[in-house]
C-alpha positions as CSV (number, residue, x, y, z in Angstrom):
1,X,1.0,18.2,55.8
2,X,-0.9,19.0,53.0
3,X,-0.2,16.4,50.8
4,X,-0.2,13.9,53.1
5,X,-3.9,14.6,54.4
6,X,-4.8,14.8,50.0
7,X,-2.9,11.2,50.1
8,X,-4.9,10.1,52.6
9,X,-8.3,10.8,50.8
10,X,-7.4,9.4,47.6
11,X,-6.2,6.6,49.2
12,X,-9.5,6.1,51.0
13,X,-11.2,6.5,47.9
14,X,-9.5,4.1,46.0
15,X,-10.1,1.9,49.0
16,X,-13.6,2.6,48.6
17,X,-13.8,1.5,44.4
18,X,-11.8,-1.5,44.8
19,X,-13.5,-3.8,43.4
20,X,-16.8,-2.6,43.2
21,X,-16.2,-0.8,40.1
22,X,-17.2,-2.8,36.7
23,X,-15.6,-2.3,33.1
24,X,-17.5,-3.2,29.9
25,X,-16.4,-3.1,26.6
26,X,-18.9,-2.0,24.1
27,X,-18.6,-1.9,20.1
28,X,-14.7,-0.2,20.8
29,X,-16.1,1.5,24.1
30,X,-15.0,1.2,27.3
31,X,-18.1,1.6,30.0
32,X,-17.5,2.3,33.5
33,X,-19.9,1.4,36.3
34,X,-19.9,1.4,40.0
35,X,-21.7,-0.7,41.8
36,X,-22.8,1.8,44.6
37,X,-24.3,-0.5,47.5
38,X,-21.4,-2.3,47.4
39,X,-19.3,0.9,48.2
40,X,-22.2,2.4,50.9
41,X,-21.6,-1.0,52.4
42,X,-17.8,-1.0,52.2
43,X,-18.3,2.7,53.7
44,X,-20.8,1.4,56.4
45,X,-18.7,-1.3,57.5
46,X,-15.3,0.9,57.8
47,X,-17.0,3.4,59.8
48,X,-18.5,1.0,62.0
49,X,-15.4,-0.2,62.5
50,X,-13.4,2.8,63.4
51,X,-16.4,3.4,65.8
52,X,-15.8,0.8,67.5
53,X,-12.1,1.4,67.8
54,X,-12.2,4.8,69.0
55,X,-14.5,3.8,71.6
56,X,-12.1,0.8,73.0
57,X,-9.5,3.4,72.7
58,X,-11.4,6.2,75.1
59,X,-12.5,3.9,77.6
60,X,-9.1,2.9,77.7
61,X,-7.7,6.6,78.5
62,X,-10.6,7.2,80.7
63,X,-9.1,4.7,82.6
């Protein structure tokens, strides 16, 4: 159970920096950068989401 709810929050935050994460390569660096509205968005947006789900799903047990 423990490794599934760890699974579950690294896949969430891999969901989070997909594709709002930036690579630059710099004299034989590599530079990282994450664009971070687009994730606050991204997380925005999900929760907003599940919001809305979970409240269609308890007016439908209140039922």
């Amino acid at each position: 159970m423990k490794k599934l709810i760890i699974l579950i929050i690294l896949g969430f935050g891999v969901y989070l920096l997909w594709g709002n994460v930036k690579t630059k390569q710099e004299d034989g660096n590599v530079n990282f950068s994450v664009d971070k509205d687009g994730v606050e968005q991204k997380l925005q947006s999900t929760g907003s989401k599940l919001s809305g789900e979970a409240k269609s799903l308890e007016g439908k047990f209140n039922k």
